[in-house]
N, C-alpha and C positions, 0 to 999 in steps of 0.2 A: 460627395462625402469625403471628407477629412481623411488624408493614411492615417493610419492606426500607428502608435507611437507602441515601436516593439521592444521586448526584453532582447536582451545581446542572443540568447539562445535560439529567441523566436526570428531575431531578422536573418540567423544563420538560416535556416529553416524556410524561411520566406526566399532569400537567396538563390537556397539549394533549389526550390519546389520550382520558381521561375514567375510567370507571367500569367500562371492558370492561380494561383493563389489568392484566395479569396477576402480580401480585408474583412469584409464583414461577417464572414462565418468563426473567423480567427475572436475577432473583437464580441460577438456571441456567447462564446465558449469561454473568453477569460471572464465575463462579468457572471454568466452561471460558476463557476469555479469560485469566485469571490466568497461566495454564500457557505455554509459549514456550520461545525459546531461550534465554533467559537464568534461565527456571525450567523444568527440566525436570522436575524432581519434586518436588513440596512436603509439607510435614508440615500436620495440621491447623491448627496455629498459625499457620505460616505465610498458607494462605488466607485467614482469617481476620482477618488483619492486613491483607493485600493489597487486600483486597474491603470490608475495615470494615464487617464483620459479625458478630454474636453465633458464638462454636464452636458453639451448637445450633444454630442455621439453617445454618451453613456442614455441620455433621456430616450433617442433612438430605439437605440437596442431593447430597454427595458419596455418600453412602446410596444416591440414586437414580439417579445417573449412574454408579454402578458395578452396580446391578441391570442398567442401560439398556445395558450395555456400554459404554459412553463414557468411563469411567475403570475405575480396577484400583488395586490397594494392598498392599503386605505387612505390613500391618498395621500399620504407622508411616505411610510414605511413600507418597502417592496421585502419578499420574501417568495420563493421558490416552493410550486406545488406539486402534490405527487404524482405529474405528469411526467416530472423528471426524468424520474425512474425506469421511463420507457426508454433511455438510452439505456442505461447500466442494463436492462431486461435485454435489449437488442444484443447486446455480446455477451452474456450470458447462454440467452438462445441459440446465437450463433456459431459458440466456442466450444466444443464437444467436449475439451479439458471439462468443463463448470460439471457438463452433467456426468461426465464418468467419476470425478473426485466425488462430488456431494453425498452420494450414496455409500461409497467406501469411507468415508471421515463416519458418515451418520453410525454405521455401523463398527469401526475401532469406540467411537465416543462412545456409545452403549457398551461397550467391552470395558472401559477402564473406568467410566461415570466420572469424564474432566472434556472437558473444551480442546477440540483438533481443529488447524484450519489451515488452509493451504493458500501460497499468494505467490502471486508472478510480479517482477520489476516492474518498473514505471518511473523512469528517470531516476531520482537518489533515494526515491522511498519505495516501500514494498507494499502491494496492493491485495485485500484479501478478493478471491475470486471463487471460496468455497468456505465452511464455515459447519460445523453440530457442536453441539452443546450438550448437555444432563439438564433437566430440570433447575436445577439451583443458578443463580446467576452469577457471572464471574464479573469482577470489578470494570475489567478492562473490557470493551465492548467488542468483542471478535468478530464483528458482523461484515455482510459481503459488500463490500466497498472500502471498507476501513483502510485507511492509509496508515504506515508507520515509516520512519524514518530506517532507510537500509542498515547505517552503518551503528544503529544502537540496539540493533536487534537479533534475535537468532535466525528467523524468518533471512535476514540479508547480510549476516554474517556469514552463512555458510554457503551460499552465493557469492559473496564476496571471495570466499575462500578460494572457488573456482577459477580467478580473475590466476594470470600470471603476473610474476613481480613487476611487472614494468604498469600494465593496467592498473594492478593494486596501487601502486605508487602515484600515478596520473588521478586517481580514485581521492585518495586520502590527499591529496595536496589541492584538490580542489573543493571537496565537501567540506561544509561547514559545523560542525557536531550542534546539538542543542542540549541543552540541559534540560531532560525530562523530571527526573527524580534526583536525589544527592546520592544515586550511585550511577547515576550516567558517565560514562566514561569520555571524557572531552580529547587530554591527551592523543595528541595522532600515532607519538610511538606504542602507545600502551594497548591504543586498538588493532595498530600493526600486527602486534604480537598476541591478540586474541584471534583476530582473523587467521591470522599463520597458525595457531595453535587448533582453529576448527578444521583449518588444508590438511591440519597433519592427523588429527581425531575422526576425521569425517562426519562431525556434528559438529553444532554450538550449542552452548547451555548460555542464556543470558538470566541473569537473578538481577529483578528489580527495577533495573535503568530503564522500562518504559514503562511501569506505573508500580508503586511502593507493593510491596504483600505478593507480586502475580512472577513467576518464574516460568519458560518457558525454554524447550528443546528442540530443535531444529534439525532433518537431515535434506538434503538435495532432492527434486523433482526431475527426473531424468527421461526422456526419450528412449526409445527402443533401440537406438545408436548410439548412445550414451550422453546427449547432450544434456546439459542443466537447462530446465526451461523455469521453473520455480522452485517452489521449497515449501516442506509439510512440519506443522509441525504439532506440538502436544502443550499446553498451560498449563498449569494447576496455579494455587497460592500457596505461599509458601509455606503455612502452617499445615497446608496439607501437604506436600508434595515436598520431599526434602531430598537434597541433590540426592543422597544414593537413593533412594527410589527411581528416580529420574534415570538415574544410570542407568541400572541392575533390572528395573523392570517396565518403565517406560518406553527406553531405547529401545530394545529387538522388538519391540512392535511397530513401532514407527519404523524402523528399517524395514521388515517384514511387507509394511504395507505398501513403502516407498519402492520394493523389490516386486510386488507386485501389480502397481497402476504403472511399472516401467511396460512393460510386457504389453499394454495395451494403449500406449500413448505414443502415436507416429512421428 
């Protein structure tokens, strides 16, 4: 079987791990990762291109992850089935985080009737790993897996905040911003200076820059020893939810709450 042609992050990685590293489990993982919302089904070429891999290792994989059940095809178009799921279920199950936040979120959400949800890092983006809602639905899909970008959100703003200046620094000189909304902040000094402004707040308030109408507020997820391990936060939109609400009566509940899942998180 062909090595696997890796991204600069992955041959570090491949490097580090040594000689038990498994090409093909590697080369697995990037072709399920390929699929999302903005590819829901792809053609072989397609993967292929995505993954920057030969079509015979790409035809491979997809060979085995449709024996595995994990994909499906009609014979052109491959697409991933909800077998999936039984990874993202496996650390969920496994993460005691998932099940101690879900219940505390479900119940702040019923208190204020807006969207909370909690997420831990994963490389430059923030990943949700908890998640309630109210009945109504909110634009932005808060659901448990959701990826967002760290540095344009409040969710990893105020994670970021955490960072000391030299991290921060190493951080912003390597991320690349993206332009979600025309109020995404690109600017590396401007985010600088928001991120230092949530170190110094002990929140982030983001309005807008991850999807038009949806504003959201953010405090740290902390350990019983005070480490940041993720970050809780609260959405509304913005017709409903207007920053001094956000302030004045949003905030002390999310602190509140973030004061209290510290107490029981090791």
């Amino acid at each position: 079987m062909p090595r696997i042609k890796r991204l600069p992050a992955e041959e570090r990685l491949a490097q580090d791990a040594g000689p038990e590293f498994l090409e093909a489990l590697a080369r697995g993982l990037r072709v399920i990762q390929t699929f999302g919302e903005e590819h829901r089904q792809l053609s072989l070429s397609d993967v292929a291109k995505l993954v920057d891999l030969p079509r015979a290792s790409v035809r491979r994989t997809l060979h085995t992850l449709i024996h595995l059940g994990f994909a499906e095809t009609d014979g052109r178009m491959f697409r991933l089935t909800p077998r999936v799921l039984m990874l993202a279920g496996a650390y969920l199950g496994s993460n005691p985080i998932s099940s101690i936040l879900q219940p505390a979120l479900e119940r702040l959400s019923a208190e204020i009737n807006e969207g909370c949800s909690a997420a831990v890092p994963d490389g430059d983006d923030m990943v949700m790993i908890a998640h309630a809602s109210p009945a109504r639905v909110l634009q932005l899909s808060g659901q448990i897996g959701l990826r967002i970008p760290a540095v344009s959100s409040s969710l990893g703003r105020i994670l970021l905040a955490q960072f000391d200046d030299d991290r921060l620094e190493q951080f912003l000189t390597r991320v690349q911003p993206r332009r979600l909304t025309p109020q995404t902040i690109l600017n590396k000094d401007e985010l600088r200076q928001v991120v230092l402004k949530a170190r110094s707040d002990g929140y982030s308030l983001v309005d807008q820059e991850v999807e038009l109408g949806f504003r959201s507020i953010s405090v740290a997820l902390r350990r019983r020893d005070g480490m940041a391990i993720g970050s809780l936060n609260i959405g509304v939109h913005s017709e409903r939810g207007p920053v001094s609400t956000m302030h004045n009566q949003l905030l002390p509940k999310l602190r509140a709450l973030a004061a209290e899942m510290q107490t029981q998180l090791i």
